[in-house]
N, C-alpha and C positions, 0 to 999 in steps of 0.2 A: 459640765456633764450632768445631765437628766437622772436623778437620783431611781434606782429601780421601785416599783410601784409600794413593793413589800417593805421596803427603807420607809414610809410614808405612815406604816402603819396600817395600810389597805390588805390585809389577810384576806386572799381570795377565800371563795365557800369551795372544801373540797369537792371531789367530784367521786362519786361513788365507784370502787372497785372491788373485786376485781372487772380487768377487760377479757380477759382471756376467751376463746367461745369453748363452744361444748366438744365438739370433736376436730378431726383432720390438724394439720400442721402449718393452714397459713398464718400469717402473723394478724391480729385481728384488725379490721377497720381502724378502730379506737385511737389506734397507735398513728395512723397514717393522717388522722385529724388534731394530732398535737405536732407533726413535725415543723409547723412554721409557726409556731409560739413555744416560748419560753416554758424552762419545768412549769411543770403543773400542782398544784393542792391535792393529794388524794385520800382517801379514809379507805383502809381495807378491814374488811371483819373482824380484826382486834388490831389493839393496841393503838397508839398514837397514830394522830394525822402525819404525814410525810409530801415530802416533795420529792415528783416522779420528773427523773432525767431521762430523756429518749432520743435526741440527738446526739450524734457521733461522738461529738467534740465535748460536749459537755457529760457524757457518760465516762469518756479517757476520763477528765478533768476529774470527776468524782472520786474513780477507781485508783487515782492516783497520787491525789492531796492529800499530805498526814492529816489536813485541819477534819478532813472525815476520818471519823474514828470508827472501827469494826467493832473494837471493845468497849468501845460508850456500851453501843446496845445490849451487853450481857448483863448491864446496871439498869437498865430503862425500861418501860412498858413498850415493847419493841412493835412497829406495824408488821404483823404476820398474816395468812393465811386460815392459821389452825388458833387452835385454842390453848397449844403448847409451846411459849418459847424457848427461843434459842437458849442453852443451857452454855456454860467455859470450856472450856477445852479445846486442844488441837487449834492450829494455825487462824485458819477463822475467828476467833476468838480475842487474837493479840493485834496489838500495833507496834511499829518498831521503839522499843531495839531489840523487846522478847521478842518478837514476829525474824526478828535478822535470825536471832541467837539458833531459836532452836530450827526454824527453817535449814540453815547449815548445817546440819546434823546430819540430813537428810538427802541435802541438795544432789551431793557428789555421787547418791544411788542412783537419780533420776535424768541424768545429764543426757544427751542426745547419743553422745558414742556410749555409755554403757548400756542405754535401751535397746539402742541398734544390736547388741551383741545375741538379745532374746531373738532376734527375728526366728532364726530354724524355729526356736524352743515356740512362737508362736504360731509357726507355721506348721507343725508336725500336732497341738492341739485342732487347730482348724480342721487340717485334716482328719484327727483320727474322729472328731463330732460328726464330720462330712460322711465318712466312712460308713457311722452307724445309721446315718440319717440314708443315705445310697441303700445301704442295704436292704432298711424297712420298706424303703420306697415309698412314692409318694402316696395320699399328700402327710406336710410334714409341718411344724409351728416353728416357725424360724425364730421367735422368742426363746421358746422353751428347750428346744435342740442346739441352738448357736448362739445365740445374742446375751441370753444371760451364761450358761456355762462357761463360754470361754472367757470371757475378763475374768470372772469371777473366779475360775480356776486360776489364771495368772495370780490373781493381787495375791489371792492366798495362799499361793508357794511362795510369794516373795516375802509375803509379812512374816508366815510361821504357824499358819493355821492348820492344826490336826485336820486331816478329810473330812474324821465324824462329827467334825465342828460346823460344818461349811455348811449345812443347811440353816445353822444357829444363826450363821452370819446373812443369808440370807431375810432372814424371819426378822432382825432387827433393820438392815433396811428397808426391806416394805413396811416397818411401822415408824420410823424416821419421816420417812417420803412422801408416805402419804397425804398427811395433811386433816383426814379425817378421824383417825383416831380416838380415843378420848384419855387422858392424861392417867388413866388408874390402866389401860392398856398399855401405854409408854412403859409406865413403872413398871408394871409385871417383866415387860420384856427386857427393859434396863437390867433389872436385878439377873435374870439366867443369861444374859450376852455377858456384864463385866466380870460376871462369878467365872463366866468359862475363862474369857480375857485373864483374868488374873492369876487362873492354871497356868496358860501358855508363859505367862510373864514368868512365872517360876520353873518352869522349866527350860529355860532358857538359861535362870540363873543356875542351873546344877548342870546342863549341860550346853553349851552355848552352839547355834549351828551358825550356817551363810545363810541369813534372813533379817530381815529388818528392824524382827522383836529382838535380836540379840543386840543388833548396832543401838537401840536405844536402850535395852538394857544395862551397856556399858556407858552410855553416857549417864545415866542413870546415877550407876555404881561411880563413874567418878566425880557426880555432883554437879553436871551441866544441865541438871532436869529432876523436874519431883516430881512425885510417883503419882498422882493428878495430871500432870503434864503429857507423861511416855504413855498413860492409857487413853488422855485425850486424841495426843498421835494418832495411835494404835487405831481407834475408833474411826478416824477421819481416814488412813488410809484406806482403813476397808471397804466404808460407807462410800467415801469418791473415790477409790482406787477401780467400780463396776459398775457403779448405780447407773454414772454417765453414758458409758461407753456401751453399756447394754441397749438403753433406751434409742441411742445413735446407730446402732448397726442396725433394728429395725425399722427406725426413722429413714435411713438411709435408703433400703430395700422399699419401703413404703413409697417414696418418692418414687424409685425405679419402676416399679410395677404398678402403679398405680395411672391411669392415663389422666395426662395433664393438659391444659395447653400448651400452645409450639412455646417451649425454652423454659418450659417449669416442670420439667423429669421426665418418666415414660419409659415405655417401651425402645425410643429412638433414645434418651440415652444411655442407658442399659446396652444397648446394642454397639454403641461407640464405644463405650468403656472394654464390655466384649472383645472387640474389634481393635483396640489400642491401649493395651493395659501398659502403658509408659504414662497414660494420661491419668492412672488412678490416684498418682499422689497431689495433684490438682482437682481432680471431680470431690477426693475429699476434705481439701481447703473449704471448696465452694461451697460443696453440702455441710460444712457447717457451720460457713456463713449463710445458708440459704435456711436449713430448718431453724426454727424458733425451739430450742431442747425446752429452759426454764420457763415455766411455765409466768412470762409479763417481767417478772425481777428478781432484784437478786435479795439479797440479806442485807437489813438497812445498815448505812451509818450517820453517824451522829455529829453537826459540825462541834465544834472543840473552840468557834469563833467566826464571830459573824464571816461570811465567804458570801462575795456573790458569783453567780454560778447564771450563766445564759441568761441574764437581764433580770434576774430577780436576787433580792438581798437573803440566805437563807442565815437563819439569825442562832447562835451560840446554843447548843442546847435541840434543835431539832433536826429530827432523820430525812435519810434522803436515801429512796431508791434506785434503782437505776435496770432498764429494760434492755439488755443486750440484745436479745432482737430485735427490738426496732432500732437496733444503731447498727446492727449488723445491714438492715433495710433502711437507711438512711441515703435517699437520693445523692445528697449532698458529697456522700465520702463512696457511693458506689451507683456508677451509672447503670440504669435501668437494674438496681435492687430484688426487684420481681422477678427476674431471669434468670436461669442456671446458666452461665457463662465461664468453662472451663479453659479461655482462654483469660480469664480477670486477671491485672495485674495492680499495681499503684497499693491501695489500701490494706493493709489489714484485717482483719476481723480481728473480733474480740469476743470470742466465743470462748476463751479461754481466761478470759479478762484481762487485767492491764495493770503494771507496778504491782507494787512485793507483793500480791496477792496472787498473783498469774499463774497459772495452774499449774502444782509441781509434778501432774502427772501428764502433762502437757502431750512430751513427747512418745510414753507410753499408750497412750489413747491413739495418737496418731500411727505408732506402729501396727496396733489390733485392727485398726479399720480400715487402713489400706492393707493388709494379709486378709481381711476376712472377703474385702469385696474381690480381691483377685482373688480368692481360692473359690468363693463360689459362683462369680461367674466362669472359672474355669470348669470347677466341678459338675456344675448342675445347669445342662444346656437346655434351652426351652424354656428358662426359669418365669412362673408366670402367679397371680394367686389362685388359690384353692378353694375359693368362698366370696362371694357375693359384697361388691365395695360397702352394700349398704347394710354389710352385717358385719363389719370389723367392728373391734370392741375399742373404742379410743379411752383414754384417760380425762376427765374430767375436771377442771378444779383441785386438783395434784398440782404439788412441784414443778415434776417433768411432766410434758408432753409424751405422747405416742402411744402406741398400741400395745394394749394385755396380750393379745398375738397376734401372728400373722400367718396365716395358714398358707403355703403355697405346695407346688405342683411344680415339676420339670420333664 
């Protein structure tokens, strides 16, 4: 067997990133000129070179090997985006068996039949947003009226978050997310997000309710977690318990209303979905394997030992990222990729990712965006945008993908 080039000692020259483009939602060129070669060398604006996975099989492979460590990178000069790394805490953070331990803490909130139990509690939010947005009539910012309030109201009745918190909690993830920041702004905000955090935490301890800061509380108090750990949680529920799902319900509607060509969204499927809301639990499999959320990759890891990984040897000691969009677009594991196809069967997506990692709010996300898209295409007939495609405000070199807002009209 033909030792990979990189066994040789042949360290390709990386290749400059980010790929991501400037605005809209397709997945960029870049990605579609590595699918028939192996990972690649890349250098992103900080920290260490890395090797970028973007076939199917080899992004599972990544997401799924202990020999890649998540927690290497909290010790490393990690390849980021921004100027601030990844900092400990919360899930992301560990590898098994902390990663098993305290994940199980948790796991049994987020199961599929206790999520399913919210359904009304998220359907009577959808509505009462719907309601006030009817009322004003149009036109209306589907961002600012739906897309961030309701997750965002959900996570935070479920963690334990005071109302007059909730704009705090907002304010900390746009400066998480963004990516442009600068490290003395982090701080600022770090400091009055964990000061309020560590209010709730104690108030939990003098009066315990049904909310999630209490369930770690008590693991807490009986020594299954320290007090670094339950706010690490804390943090990470909040942060991805809306960030995602906000950016995906208008990502979603973008597609919808946005004219595409034949089999990449529109008006015509909008109108299907309309027309056959059985099919919405399928249009929103699709759409998220169809939109690109992360903005090219995810959060590096670190081999733990040489691994070779899709024809290249990546050696003990170096990161490795990986593009779920472009394996969500990967010919190979989805035929014609490019296409919204609500009859797709066979594959997966992995928009949620893959092994112990795999998104614990999985099926919560999935309950919010199939309730949001049946309620407003039930709600709001005519549903169309408000503003000029060539004046949407997209996200740029962020994290997430998608639009500051979306102005529409019914």
């Amino acid at each position: 067997m033909t030792a990979p080039p990189h066994a040789a000692g042949l360290a390709p020259e990386p290749l400059a990133y980010p790929f991501w483009t400037t605005e809209g939602l397709g997945l960029p060129d870049a990605y579609r000129a590595l699918r028939d070669r192996p990972p690649a060398r890349v250098r992103l604006p900080y920290g260490d070179d890395a090797w970028l996975a973007t076939r199917y099989e080899d992004v599972r492979a990544v997401l799924s090997d202990p020999r890649f460590s998540l927690a290497e990178a909290v010790r490393r000069d990690q390849p980021r985006i921004g100027p601030m790394p990844r900092a400990g805490g919360g899930l992301i953070a560990l590898d098994a068996p902390r990663h098993t331990q305290l994940r199980a803490l948790l796991a049994r909130e987020f199961t599929a039949r206790r999520i399913e139990r919210l359904r009304d509690r998220v359907h009577r939010a959808a509505d009462g947003l719907l309601d006030r947005m009817t009322a004003a009539g149009p036109p209306s910012d589907l961002v600012e009226d739906l897309a961030f309030p309701l997750p965002m109201t959900l996570i935070c009745e479920l963690v334990g978050v005071p109302e007059q918190d909730r704009s705090a909690v907002r304010a900390w993830a746009d400066t998480v997310c963004s990516g442009k920041v600068t490290p003395e702004v982090v701080q600022r905000h770090a400091e009055d997000f964990f000061a309020r955090m560590h209010g709730w935490i104690e108030a939990r301890r003098r009066a315990p309710a049904a909310d999630l800061i209490t369930v770690l509380v008590r693991a807490g108090d009986d020594g299954d977690l320290t007090e670094d750990e339950l706010t690490g949680l804390v943090n990470e529920l909040l942060v991805g318990g809306f960030v995602t799902t906000t950016n995906q319900i208008a990502n979603f509607f973008a597609v919808l209303l946005l004219p595409g060509e034949a089999g990449t969204g529109g008006p015509e499927l909008l109108a299907a979905v309309r027309a056959r809301p059985e099919l919405i639990p399928r249009a929103v499999e699709e759409l998220l394997r169809y939109v690109p959320l992360l903005n090219g990759l995810t959060l590096p890891r670190y081999a733990t030992e040489d691994v070779e990984l899709g024809g290249v040897l990546v050696r003990a000691g170096e990161p490795v990222v990986v593009s779920q969009a472009a394996a969500n677009h990967d010919p190979g594991a989805f035929p014609s990729p490019d296409r919204i196809a609500l009859q797709r069967t066979g594959t997966p997506h992995i928009s949620f990712g893959h092994g112990i990692h795999y998104c614990l709010g999985a099926h919560l996300a999935r309950l919010e965006l199939q309730v949001v898209l049946e309620r407003v295409t039930t709600r709001l007939p005519g549903l169309r945008l408000a503003a000029p495609e060539e004046e949407l405000d997209w996200r740029s070199k962020e994290f997430f993908s998608g639009l500051r807002a979306l102005p529409v009209a019914w």
